[in-house]
C-alpha positions as CSV (number, residue, x, y, z in Angstrom):
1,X,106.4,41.9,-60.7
2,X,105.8,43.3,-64.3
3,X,104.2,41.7,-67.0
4,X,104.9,42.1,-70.9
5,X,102.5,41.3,-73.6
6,X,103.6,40.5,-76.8
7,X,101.0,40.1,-79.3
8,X,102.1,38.2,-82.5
9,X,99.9,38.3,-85.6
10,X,100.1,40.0,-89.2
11,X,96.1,40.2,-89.2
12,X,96.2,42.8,-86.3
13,X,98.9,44.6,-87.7
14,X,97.1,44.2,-91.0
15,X,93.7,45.4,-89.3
16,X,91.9,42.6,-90.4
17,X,91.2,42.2,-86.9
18,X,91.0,43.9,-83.1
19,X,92.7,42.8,-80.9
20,X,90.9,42.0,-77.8
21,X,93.9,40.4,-75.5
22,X,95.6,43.4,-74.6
23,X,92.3,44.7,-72.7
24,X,91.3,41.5,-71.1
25,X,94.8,40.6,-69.7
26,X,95.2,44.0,-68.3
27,X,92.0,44.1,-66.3
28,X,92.9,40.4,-65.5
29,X,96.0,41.7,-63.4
30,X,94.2,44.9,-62.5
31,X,92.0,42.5,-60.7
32,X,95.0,40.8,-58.8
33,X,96.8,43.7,-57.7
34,X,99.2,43.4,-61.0
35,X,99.9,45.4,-63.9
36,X,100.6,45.3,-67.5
37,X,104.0,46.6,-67.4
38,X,104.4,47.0,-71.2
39,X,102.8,45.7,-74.5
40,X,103.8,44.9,-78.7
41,X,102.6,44.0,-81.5
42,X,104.8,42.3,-83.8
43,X,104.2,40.6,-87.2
44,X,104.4,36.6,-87.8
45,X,108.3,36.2,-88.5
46,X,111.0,35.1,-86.4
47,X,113.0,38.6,-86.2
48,X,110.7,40.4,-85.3
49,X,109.2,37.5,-82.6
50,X,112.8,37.4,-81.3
51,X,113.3,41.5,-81.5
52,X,109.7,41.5,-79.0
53,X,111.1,39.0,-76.6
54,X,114.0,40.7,-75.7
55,X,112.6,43.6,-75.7
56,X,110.1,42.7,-73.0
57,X,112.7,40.4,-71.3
58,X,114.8,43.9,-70.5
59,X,112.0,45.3,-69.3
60,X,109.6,42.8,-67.3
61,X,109.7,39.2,-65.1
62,X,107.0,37.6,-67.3
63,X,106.5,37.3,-70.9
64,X,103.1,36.4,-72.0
65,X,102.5,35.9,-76.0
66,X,99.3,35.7,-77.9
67,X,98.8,33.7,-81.3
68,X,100.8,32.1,-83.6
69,X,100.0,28.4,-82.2
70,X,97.9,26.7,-85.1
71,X,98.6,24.5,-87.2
72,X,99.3,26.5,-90.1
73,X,102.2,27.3,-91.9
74,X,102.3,30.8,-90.5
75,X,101.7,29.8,-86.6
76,X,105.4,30.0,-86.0
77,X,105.5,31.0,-82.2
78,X,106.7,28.0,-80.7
79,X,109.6,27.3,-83.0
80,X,110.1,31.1,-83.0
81,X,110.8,30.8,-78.6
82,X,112.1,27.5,-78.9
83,X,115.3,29.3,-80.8
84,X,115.1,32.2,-78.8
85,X,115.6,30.5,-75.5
86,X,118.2,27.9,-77.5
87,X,115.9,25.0,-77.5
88,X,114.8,22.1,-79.8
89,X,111.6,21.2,-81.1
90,X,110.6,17.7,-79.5
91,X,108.4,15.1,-79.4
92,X,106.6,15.3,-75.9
93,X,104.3,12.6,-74.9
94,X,102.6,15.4,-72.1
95,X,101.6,17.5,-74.9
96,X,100.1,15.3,-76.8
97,X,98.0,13.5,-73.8
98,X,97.1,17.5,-73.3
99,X,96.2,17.4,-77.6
100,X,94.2,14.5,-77.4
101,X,92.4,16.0,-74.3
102,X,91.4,18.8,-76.3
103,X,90.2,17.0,-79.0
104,X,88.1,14.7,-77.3
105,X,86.6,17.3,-75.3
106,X,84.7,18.7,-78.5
107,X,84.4,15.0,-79.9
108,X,86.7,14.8,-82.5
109,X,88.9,12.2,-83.7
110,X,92.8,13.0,-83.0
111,X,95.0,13.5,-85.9
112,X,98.1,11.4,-84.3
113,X,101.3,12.0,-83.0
114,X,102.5,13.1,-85.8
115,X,100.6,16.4,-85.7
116,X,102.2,19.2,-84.5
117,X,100.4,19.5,-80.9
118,X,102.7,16.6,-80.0
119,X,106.1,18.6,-80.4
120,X,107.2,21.0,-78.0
121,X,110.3,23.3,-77.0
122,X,112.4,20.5,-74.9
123,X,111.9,21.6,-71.3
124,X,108.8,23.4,-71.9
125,X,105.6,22.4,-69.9
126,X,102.3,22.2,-72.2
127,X,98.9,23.7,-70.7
128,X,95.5,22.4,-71.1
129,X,92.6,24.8,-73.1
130,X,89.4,24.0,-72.4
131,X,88.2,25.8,-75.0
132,X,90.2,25.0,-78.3
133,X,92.7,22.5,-79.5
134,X,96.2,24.5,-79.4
135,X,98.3,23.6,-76.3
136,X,99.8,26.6,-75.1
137,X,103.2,26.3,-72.9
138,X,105.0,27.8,-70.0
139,X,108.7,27.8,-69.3
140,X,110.9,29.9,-66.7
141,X,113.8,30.9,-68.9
142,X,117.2,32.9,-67.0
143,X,115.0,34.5,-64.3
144,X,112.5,35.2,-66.7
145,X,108.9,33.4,-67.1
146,X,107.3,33.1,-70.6
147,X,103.3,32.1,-71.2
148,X,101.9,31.2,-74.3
149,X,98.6,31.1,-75.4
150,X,96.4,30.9,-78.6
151,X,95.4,34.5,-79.9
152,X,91.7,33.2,-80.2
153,X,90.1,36.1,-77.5
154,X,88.0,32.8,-75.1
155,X,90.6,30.6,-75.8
156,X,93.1,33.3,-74.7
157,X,91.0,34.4,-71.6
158,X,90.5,30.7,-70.3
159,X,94.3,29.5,-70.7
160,X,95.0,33.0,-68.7
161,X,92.5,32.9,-66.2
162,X,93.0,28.9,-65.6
163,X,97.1,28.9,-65.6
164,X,98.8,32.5,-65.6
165,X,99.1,33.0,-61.5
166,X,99.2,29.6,-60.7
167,X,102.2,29.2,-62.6
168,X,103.9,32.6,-62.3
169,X,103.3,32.4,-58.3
170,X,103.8,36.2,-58.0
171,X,106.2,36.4,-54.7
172,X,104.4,37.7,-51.2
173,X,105.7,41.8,-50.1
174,X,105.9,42.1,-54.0
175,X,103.5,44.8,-52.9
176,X,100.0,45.7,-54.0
177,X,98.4,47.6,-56.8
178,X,94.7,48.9,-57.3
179,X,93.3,51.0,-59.9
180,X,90.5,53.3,-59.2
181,X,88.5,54.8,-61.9
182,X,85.8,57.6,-61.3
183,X,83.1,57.7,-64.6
184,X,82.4,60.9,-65.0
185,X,79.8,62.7,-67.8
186,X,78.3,66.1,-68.9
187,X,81.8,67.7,-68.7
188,X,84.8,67.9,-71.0
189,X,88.2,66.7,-69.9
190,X,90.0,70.3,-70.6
191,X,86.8,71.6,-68.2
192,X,86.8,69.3,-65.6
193,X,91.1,70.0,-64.9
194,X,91.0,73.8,-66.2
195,X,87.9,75.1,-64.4
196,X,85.8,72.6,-62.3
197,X,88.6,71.6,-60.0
198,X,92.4,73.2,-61.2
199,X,93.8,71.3,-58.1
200,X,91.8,68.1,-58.4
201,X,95.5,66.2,-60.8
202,X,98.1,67.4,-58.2
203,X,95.8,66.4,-55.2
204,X,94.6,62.6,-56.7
205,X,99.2,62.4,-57.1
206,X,99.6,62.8,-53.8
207,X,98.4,59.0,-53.9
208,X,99.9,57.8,-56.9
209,X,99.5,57.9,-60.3
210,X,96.5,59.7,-62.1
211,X,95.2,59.5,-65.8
212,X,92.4,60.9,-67.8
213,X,91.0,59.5,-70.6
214,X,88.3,60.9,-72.6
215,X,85.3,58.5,-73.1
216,X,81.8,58.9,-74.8
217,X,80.2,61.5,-73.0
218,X,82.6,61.9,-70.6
219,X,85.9,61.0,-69.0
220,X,87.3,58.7,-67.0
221,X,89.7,60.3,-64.0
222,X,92.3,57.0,-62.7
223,X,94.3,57.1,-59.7
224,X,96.7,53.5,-59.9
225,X,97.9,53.3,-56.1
226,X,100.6,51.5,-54.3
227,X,101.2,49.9,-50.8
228,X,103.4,47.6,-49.2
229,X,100.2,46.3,-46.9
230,X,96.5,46.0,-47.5
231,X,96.3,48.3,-44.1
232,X,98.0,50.8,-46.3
233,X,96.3,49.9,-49.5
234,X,92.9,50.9,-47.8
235,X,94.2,53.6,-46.5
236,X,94.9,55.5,-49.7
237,X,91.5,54.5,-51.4
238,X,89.7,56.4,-48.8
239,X,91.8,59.2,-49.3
240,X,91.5,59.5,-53.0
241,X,87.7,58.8,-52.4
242,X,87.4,61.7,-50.4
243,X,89.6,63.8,-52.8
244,X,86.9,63.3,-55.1
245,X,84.0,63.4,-53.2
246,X,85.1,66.7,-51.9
247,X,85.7,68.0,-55.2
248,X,83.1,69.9,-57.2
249,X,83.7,67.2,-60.3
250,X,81.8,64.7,-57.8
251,X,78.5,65.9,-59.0
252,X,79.5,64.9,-62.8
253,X,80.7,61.2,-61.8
254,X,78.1,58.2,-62.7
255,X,80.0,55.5,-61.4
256,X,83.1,54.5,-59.6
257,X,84.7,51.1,-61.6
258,X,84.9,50.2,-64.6
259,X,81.5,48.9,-65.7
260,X,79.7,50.2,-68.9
261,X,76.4,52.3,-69.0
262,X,75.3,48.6,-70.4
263,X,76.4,46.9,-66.9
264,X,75.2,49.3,-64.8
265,X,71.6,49.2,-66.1
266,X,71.8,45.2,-66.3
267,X,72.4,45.1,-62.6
268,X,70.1,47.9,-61.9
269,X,66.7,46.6,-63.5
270,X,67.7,43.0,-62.5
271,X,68.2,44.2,-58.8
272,X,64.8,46.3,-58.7
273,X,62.9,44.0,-61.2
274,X,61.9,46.4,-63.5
275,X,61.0,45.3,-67.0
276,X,62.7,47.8,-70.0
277,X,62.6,48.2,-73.9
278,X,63.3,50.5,-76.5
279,X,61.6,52.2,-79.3
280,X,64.2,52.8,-81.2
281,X,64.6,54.7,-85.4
282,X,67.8,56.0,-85.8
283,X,70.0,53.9,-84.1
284,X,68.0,51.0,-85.6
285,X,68.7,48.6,-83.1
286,X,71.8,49.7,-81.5
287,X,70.4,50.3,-78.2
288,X,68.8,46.8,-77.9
289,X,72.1,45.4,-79.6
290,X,74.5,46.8,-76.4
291,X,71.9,45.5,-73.9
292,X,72.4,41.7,-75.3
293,X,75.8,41.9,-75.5
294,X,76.0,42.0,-71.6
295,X,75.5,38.1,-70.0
296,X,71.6,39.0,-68.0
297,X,70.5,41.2,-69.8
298,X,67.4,39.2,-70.6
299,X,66.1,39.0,-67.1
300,X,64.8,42.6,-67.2
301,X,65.3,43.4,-71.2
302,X,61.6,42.4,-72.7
303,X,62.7,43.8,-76.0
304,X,62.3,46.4,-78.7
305,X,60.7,47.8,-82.1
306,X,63.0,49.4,-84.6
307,X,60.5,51.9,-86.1
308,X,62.6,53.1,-89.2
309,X,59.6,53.6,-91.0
310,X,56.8,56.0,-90.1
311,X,54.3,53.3,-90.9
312,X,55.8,51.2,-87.9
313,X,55.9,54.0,-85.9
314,X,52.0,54.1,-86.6
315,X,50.6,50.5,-87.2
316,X,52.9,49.2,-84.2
317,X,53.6,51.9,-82.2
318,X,50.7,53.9,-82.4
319,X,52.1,57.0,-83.2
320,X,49.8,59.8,-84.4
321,X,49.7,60.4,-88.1
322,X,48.8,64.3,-86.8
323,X,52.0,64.4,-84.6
324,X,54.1,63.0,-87.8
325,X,52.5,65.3,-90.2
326,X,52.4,68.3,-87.4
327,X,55.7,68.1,-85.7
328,X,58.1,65.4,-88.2
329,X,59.5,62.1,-87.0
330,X,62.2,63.9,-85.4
331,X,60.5,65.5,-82.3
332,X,59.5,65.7,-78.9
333,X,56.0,64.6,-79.2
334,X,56.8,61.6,-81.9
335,X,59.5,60.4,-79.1
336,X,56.9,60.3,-76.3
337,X,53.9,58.7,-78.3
338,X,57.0,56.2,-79.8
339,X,57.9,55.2,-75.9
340,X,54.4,55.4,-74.5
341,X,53.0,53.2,-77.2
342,X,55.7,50.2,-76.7
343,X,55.1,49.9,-73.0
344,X,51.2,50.3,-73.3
345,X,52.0,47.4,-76.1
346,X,53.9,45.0,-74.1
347,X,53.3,46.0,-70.5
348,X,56.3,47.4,-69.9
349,X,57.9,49.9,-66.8
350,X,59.8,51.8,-68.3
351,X,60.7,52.1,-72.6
352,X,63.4,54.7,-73.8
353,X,62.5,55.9,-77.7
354,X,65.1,57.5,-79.7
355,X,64.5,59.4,-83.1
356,X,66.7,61.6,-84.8
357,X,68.8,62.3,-88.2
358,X,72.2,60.6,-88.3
359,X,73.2,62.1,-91.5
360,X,75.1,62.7,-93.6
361,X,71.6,63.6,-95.3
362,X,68.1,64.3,-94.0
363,X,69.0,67.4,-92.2
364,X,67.3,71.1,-92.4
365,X,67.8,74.5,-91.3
366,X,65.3,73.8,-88.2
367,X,66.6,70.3,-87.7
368,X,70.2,69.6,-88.9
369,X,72.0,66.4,-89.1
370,X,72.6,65.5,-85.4
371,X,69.7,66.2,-84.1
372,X,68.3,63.6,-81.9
373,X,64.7,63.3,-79.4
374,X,65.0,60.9,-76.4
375,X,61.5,60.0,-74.7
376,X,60.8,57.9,-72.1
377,X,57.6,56.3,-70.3
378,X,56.8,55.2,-67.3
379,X,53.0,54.4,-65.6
380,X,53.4,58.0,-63.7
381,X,54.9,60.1,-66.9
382,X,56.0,60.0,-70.5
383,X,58.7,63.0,-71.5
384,X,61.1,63.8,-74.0
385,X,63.8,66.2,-74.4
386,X,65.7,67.2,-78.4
387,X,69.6,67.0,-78.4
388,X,71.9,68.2,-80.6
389,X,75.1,65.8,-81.1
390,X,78.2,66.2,-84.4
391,X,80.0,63.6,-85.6
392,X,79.9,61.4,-88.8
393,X,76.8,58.7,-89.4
394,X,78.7,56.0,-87.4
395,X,79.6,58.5,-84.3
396,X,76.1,59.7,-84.5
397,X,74.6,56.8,-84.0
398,X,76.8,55.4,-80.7
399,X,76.6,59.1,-79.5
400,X,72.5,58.7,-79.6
401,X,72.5,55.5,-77.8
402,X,74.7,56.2,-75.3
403,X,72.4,59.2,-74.5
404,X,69.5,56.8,-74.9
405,X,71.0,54.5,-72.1
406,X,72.0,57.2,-69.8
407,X,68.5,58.1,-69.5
408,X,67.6,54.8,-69.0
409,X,70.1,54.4,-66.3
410,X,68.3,57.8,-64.6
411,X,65.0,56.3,-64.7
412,X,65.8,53.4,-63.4
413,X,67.8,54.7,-60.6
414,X,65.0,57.1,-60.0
415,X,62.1,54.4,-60.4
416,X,59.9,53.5,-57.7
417,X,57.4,51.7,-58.8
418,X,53.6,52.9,-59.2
């Protein structure tokens, strides 16, 4: 069964924002053996809403569309589909005992059935959101099934997660589908396929599809296998495991999934109970940022000092104004002083310290833009090491927390206790 996704929205074509439904509904049908067949974005205006249904009607069983459901005078999706499937706008009283549901839920009064929650395309079934006011709908159209759903990202996720399979009903021996994605890092795509392992593409194909994408410090290798059985299904994963476990590229792979560095050092710390912070300059919070966007994060993640200033890095930190004045802000010694001080500060096990020159000033002969010390302390050692990264101020900066939370990840792989 193949799914189409048809964004609809002038403020993503516009930029004004990202859209963030494209990712989710993929790994949503990842996750459930299915696959995002094909996806579109299209501005808010009824040729080109019409010219993106048929479009995905040629080429896929389900339709799913995101945005275009408010109430305002440019939310024209369900009037746009209504004509495209040859249907009227109605009064339905199911959608607007699903309105009212939604309104009370967040404890506000109902505008009446007059508003336009209370009309629907005639034949179209309207679904719940627990998480905004829009209805969305569902309808199976000439063989064909179209979802709707609010472009708001939760509200998007919820309606999709509580009503897309359950209505769709994707047919048993439709066959199964499961991605498998091997992180790997410390090794550039055009190396990993031109010199680590010039076979490793056409042996992963033997077992279906295989992609690379470059990713921040590193790549991630996908194989997207097939099988009529789940006998069959396990079959092939074991085989492309040992593809890659046999292959000289196994050394460079972190992690096999699709969790961030972020995830990965969530579950870690939380598993072994080990208590983390940063100390961080350059990246001036960025570090500590990632780690509270992932749900967790604060069981093991104590917090952080963003010592910008070399009077922080003194007064709080405890940095030596003899290793400043000796060695600079940007080196090995500052880093480990910068880590050591925060976890001798707040008890900590383990604290990562970053410092370095993002640019596009502040660079030298001896230390140019780019350059970037990474320390970290533990109770049995405190250590450092100086990179050298390029990029622009913004690319910098993720470049010198991803290596930042890489060598977090180490240590806490690595860490036994005292």
């Amino acid at each position: 069964m193949k799914f189409g996704l048809l964004i609809i929205g002038n403020e993503i074509l516009d930029g004004k924002i990202t859209d963030l439904n494209t990712r989710f509904l993929s790994e949503f049908l990842r996750t459930n053996h299915l696959e995002l067949h094909v996806m579109m974005t299209v501005k808010d205006n009824e040729a080109s809403i019409h010219q993106g249904l048929k479009t995905l009607a040629d080429r896929c069983e389900v339709i799913v569309t995101s945005g275009g459901l408010g109430p305002t005078l440019d939310d024209i999706t369900k009037q746009t589909i209504a004509s495209y499937v040859g249907s009227k706008i109605m009064f339905s009283d199911a959608a607007m005992r699903v309105a009212e549901k939604n309104y009370s839920r967040f404890q506000r009064p109902f505008p009446g059935k007059e508003h336009g929650y209370c009309f629907l395309p005639e034949g179209f079934i309207p679904l719940d959101n627990s998480t905004g006011f829009a209805p969305g709908f569902f309808i199976h159209h000439e063989n064909k099934c179209i979802f709707s759903a609010p472009g708001v990202p939760r509200e998007f996720k919820v309606m999709t997660e509580e009503h897309l399979l359950r209505l769709v009903n994707p047919p048993e021996g439709s066959g199964l589908l499961e991605s498998l994605n091997f992180r790997t890092r410390k090794v550039p795509e055009e190396k990993i396929f031109g010199e680590v392992d010039k076979d490793l593409w056409k042996k992963l194909s033997q077992f279906g599809d295989v992609s690379s994408l470059p990713i921040l410090f590193g790549v991630d290798i996908g194989v997207k296998i097939r099988a009529s059985n789940q006998k069959e299904l396990d079959e092939k994963r074991t085989a492309v495991t040992k593809v890659m476990k046999d292959s000289p590229v196994w050394e460079n792979v972190w992690h096999v999934g699709y969790e961030s560095v972020e995830e990965m050092i969530v579950r870690t710390a939380n598993a072994k109970k080990i208590k983390y912070g940063f100390s961080e300059s350059c990246t001036g919070g960025l570090c500590s940022h990632r780690m509270t966007n992932i749900s967790g994060a604060s069981t093991s993640f104590m917090g952080s000092v963003v010592s910008y200033d070399n009077s922080v890095k003194e007064n709080i930190l405890g940095v030596s104004s003899q290793s400043l004045k000796d060695f600079g802000a940007v080196s090995v010694e500052v880093a480990k002083e910068m880590a050591n001080g925060l976890r001798m500060n707040l008890g900590l096990d383990i604290v990562i310290s970053v410092t370095g020159i993002a640019g596009p000033g502040g660079g030298s002969t001896e230390k140019p833009v780019g350059t970037v010390c990474i320390g970290y302390s533990t109770a049995k050692s405190t250590e450092a090491v100086r990179l050298q990264f390029y990029g622009d101020r913004e690319l910098l900066k993720n470049r010198f927390s991803q290596a930042a939370l890489f060598t977090l990840l180490e240590q806490l792989e690595n860490f036994a206790g005292v």
